[in-house]
C-alpha positions in Angstrom: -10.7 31.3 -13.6 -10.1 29.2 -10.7 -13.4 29.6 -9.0 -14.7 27.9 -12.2 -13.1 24.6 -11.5 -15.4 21.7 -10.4 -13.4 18.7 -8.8 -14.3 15.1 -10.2 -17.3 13.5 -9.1 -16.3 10.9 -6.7 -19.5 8.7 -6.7 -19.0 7.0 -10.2 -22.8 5.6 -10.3 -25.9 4.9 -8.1 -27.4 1.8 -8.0 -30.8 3.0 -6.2 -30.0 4.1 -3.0 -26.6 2.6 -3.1 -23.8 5.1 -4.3 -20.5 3.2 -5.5 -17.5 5.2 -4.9 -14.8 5.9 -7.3 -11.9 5.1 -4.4 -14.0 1.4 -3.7 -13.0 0.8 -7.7 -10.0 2.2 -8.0 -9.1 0.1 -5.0 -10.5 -3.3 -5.8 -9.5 -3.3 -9.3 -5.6 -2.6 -7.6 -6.4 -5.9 -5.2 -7.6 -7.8 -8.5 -4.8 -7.1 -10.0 -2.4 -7.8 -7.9 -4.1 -11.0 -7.1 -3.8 -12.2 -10.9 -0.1 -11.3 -11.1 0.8 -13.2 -7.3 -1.5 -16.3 -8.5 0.4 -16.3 -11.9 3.7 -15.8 -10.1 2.5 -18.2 -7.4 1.8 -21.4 -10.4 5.7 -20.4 -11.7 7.0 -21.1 -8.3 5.7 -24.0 -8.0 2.9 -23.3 -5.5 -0.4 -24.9 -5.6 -3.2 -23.2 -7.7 -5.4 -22.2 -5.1 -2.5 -20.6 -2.6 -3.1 -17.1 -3.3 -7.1 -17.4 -4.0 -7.3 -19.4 -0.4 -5.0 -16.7 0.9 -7.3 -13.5 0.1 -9.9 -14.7 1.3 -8.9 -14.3 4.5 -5.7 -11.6 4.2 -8.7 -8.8 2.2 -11.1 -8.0 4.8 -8.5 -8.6 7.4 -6.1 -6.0 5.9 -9.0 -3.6 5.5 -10.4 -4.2 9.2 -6.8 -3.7 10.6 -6.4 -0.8 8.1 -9.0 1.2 10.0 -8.9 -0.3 13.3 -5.3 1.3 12.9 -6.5 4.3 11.8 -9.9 5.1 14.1 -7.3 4.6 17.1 -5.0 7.8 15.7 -7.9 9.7 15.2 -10.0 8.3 17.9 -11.0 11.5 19.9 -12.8 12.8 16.7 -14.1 9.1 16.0 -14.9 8.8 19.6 -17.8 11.8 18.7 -19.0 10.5 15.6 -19.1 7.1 15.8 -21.2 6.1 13.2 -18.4 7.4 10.7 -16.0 4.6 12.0 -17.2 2.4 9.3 -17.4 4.4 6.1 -14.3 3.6 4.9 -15.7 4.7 1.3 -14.6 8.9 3.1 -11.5 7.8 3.1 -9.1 7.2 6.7 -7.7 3.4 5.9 -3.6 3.4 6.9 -1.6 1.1 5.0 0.8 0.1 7.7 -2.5 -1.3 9.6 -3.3 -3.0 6.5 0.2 -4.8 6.1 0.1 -5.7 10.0 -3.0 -7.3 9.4 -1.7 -8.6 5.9 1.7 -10.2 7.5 0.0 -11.7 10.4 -2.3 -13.9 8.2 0.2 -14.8 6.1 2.2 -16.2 8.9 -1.2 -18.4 10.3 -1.9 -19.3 6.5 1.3 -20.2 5.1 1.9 -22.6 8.9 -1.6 -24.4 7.8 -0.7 -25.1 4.5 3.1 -26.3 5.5 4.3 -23.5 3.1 6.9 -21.3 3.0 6.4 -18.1 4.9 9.4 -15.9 2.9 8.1 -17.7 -0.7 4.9 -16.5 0.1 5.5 -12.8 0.6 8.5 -12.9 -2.3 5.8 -13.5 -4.7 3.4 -10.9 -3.4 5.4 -8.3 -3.1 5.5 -7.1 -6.5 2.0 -7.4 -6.5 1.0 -5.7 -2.9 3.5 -2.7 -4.2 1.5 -2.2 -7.4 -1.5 -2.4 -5.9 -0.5 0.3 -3.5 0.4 2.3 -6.8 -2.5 2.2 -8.3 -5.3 2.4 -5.0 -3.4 6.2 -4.2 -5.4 7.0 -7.5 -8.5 6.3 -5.2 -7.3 9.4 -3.0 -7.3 11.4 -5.9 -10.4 11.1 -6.4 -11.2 11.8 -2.6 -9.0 15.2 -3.2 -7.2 13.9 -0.2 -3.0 12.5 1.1 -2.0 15.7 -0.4 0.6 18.1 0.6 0.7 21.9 1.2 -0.3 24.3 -0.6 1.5 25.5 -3.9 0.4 27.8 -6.6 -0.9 26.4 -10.0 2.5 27.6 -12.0 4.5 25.2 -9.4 2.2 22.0 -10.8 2.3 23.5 -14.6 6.4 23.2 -14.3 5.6 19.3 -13.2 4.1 18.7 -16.5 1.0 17.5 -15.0 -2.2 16.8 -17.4 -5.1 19.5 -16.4 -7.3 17.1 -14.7 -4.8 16.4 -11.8 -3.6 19.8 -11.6 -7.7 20.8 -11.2 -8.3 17.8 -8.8 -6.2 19.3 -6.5 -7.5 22.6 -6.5 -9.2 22.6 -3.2 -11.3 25.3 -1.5 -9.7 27.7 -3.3 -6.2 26.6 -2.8 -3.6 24.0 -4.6 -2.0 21.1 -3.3 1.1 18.9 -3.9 0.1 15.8 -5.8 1.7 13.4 -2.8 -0.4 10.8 -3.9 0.8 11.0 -6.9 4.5 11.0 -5.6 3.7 7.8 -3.9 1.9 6.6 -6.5 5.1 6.8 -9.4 7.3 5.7 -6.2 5.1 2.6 -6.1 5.0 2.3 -9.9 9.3 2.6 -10.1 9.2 0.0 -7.2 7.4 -2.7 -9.1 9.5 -2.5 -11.7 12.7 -2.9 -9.3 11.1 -5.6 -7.6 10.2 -7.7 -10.9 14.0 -7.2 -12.2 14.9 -8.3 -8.9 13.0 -11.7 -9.2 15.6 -12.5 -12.5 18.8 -11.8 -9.8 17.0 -14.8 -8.2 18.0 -13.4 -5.0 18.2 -15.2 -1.5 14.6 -16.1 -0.4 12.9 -13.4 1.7 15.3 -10.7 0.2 12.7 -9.6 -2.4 9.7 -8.8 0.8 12.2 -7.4 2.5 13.7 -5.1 -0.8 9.7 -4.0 -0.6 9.7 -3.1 2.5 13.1 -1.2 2.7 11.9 1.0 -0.9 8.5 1.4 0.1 8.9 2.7 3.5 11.9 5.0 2.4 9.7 7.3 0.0 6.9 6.5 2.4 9.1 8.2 5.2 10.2 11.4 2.9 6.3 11.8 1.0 4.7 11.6 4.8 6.2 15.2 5.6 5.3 16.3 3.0 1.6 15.4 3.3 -1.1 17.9 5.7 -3.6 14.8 6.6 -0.9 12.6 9.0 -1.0 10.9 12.2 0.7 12.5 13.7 2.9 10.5 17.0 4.8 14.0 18.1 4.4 17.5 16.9 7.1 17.1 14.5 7.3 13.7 14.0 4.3 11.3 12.1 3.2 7.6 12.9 4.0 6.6 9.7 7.3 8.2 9.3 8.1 6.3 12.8 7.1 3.0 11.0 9.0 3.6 7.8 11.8 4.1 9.7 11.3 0.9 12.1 10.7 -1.0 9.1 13.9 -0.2 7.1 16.0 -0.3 10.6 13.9 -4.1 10.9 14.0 -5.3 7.3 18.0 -4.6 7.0 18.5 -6.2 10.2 16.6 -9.4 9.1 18.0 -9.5 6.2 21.5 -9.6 7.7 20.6 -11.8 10.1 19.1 -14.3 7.6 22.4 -14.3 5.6 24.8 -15.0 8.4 22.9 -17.7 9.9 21.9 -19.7 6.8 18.5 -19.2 6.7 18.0 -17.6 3.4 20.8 -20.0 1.3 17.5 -21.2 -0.7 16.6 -19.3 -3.1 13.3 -17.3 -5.3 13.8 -19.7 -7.9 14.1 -22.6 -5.5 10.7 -24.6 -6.0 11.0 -25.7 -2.0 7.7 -24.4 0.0 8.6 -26.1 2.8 9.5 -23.9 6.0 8.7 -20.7 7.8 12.2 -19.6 8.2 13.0 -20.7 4.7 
């Protein structure tokens, strides 16, 4: 029977007073293993060993800070009442566009103190940031939250989905789309694309900007979807309006990069010199 079903516990142990969150692991083992893959990349490409240790230093809390700064300000006027909330990021409420503006503009600073290439940079992490993304969406799973509407149990049955995901979102007596799970194998198909894509040894920049154009267009079409948005009209979410600025923006770049020269080095290309290369 339904009323039987107990979600997963989301706290996975206590260390005296201190809970540790399943969503906390889930995410920082995603950021530790997307670090390993960028600083193995990173030693390929002829970068030096520490580039991408030096890097997250700073790029981690910063991308976490701007990931709720961006999302307390969409939510302020219930943040605004419970302000002591603002900071338990561990409930969930962290926006991944936040995160990658924060992301982007410490890569820019870093990469200009280091005299290294911008586009090299972010070519190698993107891979990386996308499978990171795949696997912290588990972390809302565990949460029971970025799900969709409601849908019965048959409709998640005819998915093929194992029990315990199908009972995970079973919530107050009502079943969800999976959308984090949507995302999730979006995010998985992604790296894949994006690792093939480093053999094409495209133009440099071309690979980032490949991430941004596939990320944000199942970001765009899994954000309707979902029940927990942002929402910037009554019809239209914040992150729907930045998946689509970001594909118009990325395409545009890319374009631009090609018919002025900029991107005639390639991935392969051992250079790090340059911003705009």
């Amino acid at each position: 029977m339904n009323e039987t079903i107990q979600p997963l516990n989301p706290i996975a142990f206590s260390l005296g007073p201190i809970q540790v969150h399943w969503y906390g692991i889930i995410i920082g083992s995603g950021l530790a293993l997307a670090l390993y893959l960028a600083i193995r990349e990173g030693n390929k490409r002829g970068l030096p060993k520490e580039t991408f240790a030096d890097l997250m230093i700073w790029a981690i809390p910063i991308a976490i800070i701007s990931a709720r700064i961006y999302y307390v300000l969409f939510e302020w006027g219930y943040y605004a009442q419970h302000p002591s909330e603002i900071i338990q990021i561990w409930h969930g409420g962290i926006a991944i566009h936040g995160a990658l503006i924060g992301s982007i503009l410490t890569v820019i600073f870093f990469a200009r103190s280091r005299g290294i290439s911008f586009w090299k940079i972010v070519d190698i992490a993107a891979p990386s940031l996308i499978l990171g993304q795949a696997i912290g969406r588990w972390g809302n799973f565990m949460n029971q939250e970025a799900h969709g509407g409601p849908v019965s149990r048959t409709f998640l049955e005819n998915l093929h989905l194992p029990d315990f995901i199908i009972n995970q979102m079973y919530i107050n007596g009502i079943y969800y789309h999976p959308t984090f799970l949507y995302e999730s194998v979006w995010d998985f198909v992604g790296f894949i694309l994006l690792v093939l894509f480093r053999r094409v040894n495209l133009r440099r920049g071309e690979l980032f900007l490949s991430y941004l154009i596939w990320y944000s267009i199942g970001r765009f079409f899994i954000e309707g979807m979902r029940t927990d948005s942002l929402m910037l009209t009554s019809h239209l979410r914040m992150a729907q309006m930045i998946s689509i600025v970001l594909v118009v923006a990325a395409v545009g770049i890319l374009l631009y990069r090609r018919k002025s020269g900029l991107s005639d080095v390639r991935y392969q290309d051992q250079s790090n010199q340059g911003l705009t290369h």
